[in-house]
C-alpha distance (Angstrom), angle and dihedral (degrees) to the residues before:
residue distance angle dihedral
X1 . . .
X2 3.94 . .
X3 4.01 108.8 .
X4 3.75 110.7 -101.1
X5 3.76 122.9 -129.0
X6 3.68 109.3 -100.5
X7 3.89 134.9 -99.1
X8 3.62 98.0 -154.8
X9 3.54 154.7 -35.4
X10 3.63 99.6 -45.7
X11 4.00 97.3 42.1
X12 4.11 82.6 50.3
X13 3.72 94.1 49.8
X14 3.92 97.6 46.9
X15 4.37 83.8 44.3
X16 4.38 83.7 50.9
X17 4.24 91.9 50.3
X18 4.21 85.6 35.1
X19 3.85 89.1 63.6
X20 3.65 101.3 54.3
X21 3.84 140.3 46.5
X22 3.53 133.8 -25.8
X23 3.79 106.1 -134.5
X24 3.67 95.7 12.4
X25 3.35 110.1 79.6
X26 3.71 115.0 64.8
X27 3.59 95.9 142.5
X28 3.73 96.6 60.3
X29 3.68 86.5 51.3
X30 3.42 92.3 57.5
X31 3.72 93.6 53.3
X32 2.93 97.8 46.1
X33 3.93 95.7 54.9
X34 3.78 85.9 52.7
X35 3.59 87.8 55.4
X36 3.67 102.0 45.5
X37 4.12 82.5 46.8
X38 4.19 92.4 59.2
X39 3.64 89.5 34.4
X40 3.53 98.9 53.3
X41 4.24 90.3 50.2
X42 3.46 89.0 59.7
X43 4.12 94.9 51.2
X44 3.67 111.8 113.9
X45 3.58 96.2 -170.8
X46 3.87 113.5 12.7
X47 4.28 86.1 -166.8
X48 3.52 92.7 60.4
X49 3.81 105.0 32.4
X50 3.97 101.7 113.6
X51 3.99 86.7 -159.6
X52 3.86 95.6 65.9
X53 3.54 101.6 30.4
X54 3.52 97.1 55.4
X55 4.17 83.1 43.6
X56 3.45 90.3 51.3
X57 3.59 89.1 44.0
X58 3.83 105.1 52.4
X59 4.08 82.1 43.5
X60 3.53 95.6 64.9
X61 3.94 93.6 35.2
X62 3.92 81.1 74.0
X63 3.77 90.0 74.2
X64 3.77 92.2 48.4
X65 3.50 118.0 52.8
X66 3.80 98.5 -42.8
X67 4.13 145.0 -128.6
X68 3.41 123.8 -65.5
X69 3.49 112.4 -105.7
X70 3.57 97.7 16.4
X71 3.53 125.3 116.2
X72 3.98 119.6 -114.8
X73 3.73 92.2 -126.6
X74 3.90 94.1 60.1
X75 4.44 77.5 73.8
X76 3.78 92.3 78.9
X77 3.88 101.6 26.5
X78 4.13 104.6 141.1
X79 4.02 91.1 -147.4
X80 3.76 87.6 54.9
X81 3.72 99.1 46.6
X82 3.75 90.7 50.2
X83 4.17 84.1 51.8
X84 4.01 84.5 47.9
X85 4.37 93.4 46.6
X86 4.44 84.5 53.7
X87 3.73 91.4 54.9
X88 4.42 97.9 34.8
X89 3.87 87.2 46.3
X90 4.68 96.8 64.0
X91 3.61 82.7 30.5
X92 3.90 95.9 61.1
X93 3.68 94.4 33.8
X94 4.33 78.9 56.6
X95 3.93 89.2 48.1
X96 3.85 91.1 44.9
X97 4.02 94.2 58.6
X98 3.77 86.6 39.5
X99 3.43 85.6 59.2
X100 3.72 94.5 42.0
X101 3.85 94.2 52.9
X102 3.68 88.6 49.7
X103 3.74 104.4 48.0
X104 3.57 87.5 54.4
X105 3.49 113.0 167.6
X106 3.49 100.8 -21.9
X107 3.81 119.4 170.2
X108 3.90 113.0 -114.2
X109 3.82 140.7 -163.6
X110 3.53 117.0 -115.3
X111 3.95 113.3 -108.9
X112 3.94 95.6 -98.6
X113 3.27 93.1 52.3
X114 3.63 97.4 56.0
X115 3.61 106.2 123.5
X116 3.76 127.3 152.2
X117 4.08 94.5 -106.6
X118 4.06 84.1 50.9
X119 4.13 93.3 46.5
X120 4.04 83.6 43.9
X121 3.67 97.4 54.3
X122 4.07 92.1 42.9
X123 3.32 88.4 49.4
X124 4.14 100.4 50.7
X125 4.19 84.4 36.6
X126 4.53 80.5 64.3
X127 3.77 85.4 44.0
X128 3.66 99.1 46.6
X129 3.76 87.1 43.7
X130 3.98 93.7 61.4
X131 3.73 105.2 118.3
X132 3.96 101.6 161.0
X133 3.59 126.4 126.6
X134 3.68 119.5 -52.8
X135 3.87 120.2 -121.9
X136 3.76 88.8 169.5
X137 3.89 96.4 53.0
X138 3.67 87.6 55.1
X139 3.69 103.3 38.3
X140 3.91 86.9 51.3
X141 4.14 94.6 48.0
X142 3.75 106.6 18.5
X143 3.95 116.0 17.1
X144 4.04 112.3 122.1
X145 3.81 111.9 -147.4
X146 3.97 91.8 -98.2
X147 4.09 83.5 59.6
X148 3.45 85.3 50.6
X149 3.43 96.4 55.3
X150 4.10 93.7 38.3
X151 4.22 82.7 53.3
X152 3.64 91.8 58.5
X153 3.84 98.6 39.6
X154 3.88 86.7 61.9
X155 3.46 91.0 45.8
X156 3.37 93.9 50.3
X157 3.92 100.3 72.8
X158 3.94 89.0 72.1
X159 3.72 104.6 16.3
X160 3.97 91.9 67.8
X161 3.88 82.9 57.9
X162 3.79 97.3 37.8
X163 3.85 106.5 174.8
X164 3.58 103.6 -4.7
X165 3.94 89.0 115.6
X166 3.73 98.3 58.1
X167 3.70 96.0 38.0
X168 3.78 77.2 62.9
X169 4.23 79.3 78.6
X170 4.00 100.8 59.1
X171 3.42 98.5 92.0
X172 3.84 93.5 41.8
X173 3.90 95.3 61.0
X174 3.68 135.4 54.6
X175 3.59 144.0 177.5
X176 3.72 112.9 36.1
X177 3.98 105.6 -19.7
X178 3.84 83.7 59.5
X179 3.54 92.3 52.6
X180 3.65 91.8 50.4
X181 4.03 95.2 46.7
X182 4.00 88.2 47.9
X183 3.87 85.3 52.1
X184 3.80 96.4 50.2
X185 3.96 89.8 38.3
X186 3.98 86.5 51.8
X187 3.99 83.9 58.5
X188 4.21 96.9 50.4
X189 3.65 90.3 47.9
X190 3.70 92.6 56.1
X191 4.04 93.4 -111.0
X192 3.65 88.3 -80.6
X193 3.94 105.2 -46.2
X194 3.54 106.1 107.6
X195 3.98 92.5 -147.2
X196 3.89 82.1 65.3
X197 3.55 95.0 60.5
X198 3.46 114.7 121.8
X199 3.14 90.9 -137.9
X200 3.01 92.7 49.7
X201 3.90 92.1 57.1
X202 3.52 88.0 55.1
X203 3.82 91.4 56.1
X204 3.72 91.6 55.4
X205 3.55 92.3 51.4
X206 3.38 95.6 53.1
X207 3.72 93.0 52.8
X208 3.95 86.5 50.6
X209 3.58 81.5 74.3
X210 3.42 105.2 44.4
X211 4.07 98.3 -101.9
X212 3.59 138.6 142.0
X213 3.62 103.3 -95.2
X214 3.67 88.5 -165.7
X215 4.10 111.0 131.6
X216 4.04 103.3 -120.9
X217 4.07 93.6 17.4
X218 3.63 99.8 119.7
X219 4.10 97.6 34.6
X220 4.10 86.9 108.8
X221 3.83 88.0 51.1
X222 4.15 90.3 57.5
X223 3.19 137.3 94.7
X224 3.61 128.1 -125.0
X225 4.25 89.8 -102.0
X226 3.13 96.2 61.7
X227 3.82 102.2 48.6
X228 3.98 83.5 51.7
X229 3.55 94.7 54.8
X230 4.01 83.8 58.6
X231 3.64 86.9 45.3
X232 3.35 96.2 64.4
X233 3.19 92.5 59.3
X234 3.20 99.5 57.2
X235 3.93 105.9 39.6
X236 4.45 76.5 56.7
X237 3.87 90.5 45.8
X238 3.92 106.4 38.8
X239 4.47 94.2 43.2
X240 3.38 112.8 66.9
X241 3.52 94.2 -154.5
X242 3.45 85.5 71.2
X243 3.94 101.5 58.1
X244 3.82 87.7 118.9
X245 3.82 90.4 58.1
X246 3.57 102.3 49.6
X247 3.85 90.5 47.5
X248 3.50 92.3 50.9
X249 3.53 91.7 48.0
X250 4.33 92.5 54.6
X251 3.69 88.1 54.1
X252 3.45 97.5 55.3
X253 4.08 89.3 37.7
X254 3.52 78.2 56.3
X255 4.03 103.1 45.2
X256 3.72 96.5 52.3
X257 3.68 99.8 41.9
X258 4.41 113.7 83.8
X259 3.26 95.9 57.5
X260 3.90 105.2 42.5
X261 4.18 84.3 38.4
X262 4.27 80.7 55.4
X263 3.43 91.5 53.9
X264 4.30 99.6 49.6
X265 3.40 88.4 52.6
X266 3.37 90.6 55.1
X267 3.59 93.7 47.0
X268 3.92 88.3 57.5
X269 3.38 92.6 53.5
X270 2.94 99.7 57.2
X271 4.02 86.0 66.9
X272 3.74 87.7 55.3
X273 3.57 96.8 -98.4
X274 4.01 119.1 159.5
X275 3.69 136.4 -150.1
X276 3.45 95.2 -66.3
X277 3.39 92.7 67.5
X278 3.83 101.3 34.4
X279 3.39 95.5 48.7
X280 3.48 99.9 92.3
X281 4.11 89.9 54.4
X282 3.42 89.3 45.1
X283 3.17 93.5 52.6
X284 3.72 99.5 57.5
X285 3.70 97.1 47.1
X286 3.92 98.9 73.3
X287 4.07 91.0 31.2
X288 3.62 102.4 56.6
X289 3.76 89.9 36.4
X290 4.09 82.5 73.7
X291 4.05 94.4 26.6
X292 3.71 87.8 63.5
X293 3.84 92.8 61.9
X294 3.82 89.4 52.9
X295 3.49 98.8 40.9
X296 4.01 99.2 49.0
X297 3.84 92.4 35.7
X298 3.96 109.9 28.7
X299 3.18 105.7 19.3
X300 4.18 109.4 36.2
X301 3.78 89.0 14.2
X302 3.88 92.0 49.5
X303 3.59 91.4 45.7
X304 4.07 90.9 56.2
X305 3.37 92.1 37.2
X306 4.09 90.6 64.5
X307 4.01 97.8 27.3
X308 3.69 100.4 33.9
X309 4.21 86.5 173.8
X310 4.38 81.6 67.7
X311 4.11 90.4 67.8
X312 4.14 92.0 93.5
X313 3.48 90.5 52.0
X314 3.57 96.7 42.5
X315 3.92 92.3 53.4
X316 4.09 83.0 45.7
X317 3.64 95.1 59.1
X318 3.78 93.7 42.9
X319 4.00 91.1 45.7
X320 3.24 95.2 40.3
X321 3.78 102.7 62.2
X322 3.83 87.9 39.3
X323 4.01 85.5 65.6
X324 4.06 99.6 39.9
X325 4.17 88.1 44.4
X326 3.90 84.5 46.4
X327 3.74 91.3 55.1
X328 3.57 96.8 47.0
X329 3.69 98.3 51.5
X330 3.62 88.8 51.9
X331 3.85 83.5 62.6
X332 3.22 103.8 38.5
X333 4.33 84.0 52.7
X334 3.63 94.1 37.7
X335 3.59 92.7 58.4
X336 3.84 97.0 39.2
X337 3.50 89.8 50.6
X338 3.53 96.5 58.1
X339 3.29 99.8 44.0
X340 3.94 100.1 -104.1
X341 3.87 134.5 116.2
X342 3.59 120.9 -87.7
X343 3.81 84.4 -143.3
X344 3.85 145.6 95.0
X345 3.22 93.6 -131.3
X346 4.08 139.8 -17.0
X347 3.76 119.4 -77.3
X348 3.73 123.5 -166.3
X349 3.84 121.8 -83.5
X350 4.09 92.5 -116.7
X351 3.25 138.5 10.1
């Protein structure tokens, strides 16, 4: 991914000590930990603070498929680790009374009977329970092609990727909720035909559109929701500790997905669009109608079932993408609404 231009003095900084030497440049490490330190006690809200999201962002994009321009090495650099623990540290504590608000008072098994049916059923209960504002509704009845376009941009900052965060869990599981996350990841990845790939999919229906199917393209046009939504991800994925989280956040991925996925392609055809474009919706309604099963029972439920201690995290994972993907369709609405952008900043009609 091309380096994005900067959204303040922290994003700056980590582009400066990015630039130069692995190994060599201790002191700008140190500065810039003192900087994300004062930084981050003057941060409001650290979920929608475009500076250390898109920090936080570009950090963990060095154990996907990297920066441009930036040496491999920098991936596993102890100074910048530290610099990434200062900003994953607020932003948890953020996601954790996200999670709080959202879980509300939510009726819950007691500990011996935890089994994976009973972690299943809480978990579709949360799911069925998700009353926020509707980006499908109104991309199926109301979106204008610019919408359209605006949906898929946002989208486009994880979709490019689709998967890579969970898969991040495989090696962190055994037994049968490994089995089950193998089976789902076999799915995303197309089941080994590249064309397949979600991903992939998503690709093609960007270029239906005219768009730069490029993975990282639109990051500058983003706001700083929808970089934390990937974020999540990845804080779950990339900390072991948090192998509850990140399974609990697939099943719930998983849960509210058919019917919403029914609806967008709907909403593109509306404009006319064909298979080519649809595909990719289509293609998630009648897969994650039978990933949902293995995700809430096999997978999360499995996981509880043999490490009952994991069931907070689980419910945090699944909670806490319910509140960030609650936030951002309220912007995404709020500004469509009113007849704004949902964007930074304008990006060309096609590619």
């Amino acid at each position: 991914m091309k380096i994005p231009e900067p959204r303040g003095p922290i994003s700056s900084a980590l582009f400066g000590v990015l630039s130069g030497q692995p190994g060599s440049s201790q002191e700008s490490l140190d500065e810039l930990r003192r900087l994300v330190t004062g930084q981050l006690a003057r941060t409001a809200d650290i979920i929608a603070d475009d500076d250390v999201q898109l920090a936080l962002f570009c950090l963990y994009e060095l154990h996907y498929s990297g920066l441009e321009s930036v040496q491999d090495e920098w991936e596993w650099e102890p100074g910048l680790i530290r610099v990434r623990q200062l900003l994953e540290k607020p932003f948890e504590a953020a996601l954790r009374s996200a999670a709080q608000e959202t879980a509300g008072d939510l009726d819950l098994p007691a500990r011996a009977d935890l089994t994976s049916d009973a972690v299943a059923d809480v978990l579709f209960g949360l799911a069925a329970r998700d009353t926020g504002p509707s980006v499908s509704r109104f991309v199926a009845r109301k979106a204008s092609l610019m919408q359209l376009r605006e949906f898929l941009i946002h989208k486009s900052v994880y979709q490019l990727k689709e998967a890579d965060p969970h898969t991040w869990a495989i090696p962190r599981l055994s037994g049968r909720p490994k089995a089950a996350l193998v089976e789902i990841q076999a799915d995303e990845y197309g089941g080994g035909r590249p064309d397949r790939m979600h991903s992939a999919l998503f690709a093609r229906t960007m270029r239906g559109l005219g768009m730069d199917d490029q993975y990282g393209a639109y990051v500058n046009a983003v706001p700083a929701i929808s970089l934390a939504a990937v974020n999540l991800m990845s804080l779950c994925g990339l900390n072991r500790r948090l192998r509850g989280a990140i399974t609990g956040h697939l099943a719930i991925y998983e849960m509210t997905s058919s019917q919403p996925n029914r609806l967008y392609g709907n909403g593109f055809r509306r404009h006319g669009f064909d298979a080519e474009v649809t595909h990719y919706f289509d293609e998630h309604v009648e897969a994650d109608a039978v990933h949902e099963q293995i995700a809430g029972r096999d997978l999360a439920g499995g996981l509880v079932e043999a490490e009952p201690g994991l069931f907070g995290d689980v419910l945090f994972g699944a909670t806490a993408v319910m509140a960030i993907d609650s936030r951002l369709s309220a912007h995404l609405l709020g500004s469509w609404e009113n007849g704004r952008s949902s964007l930074r900043a304008a990006v060309p009609a096609a590619a």
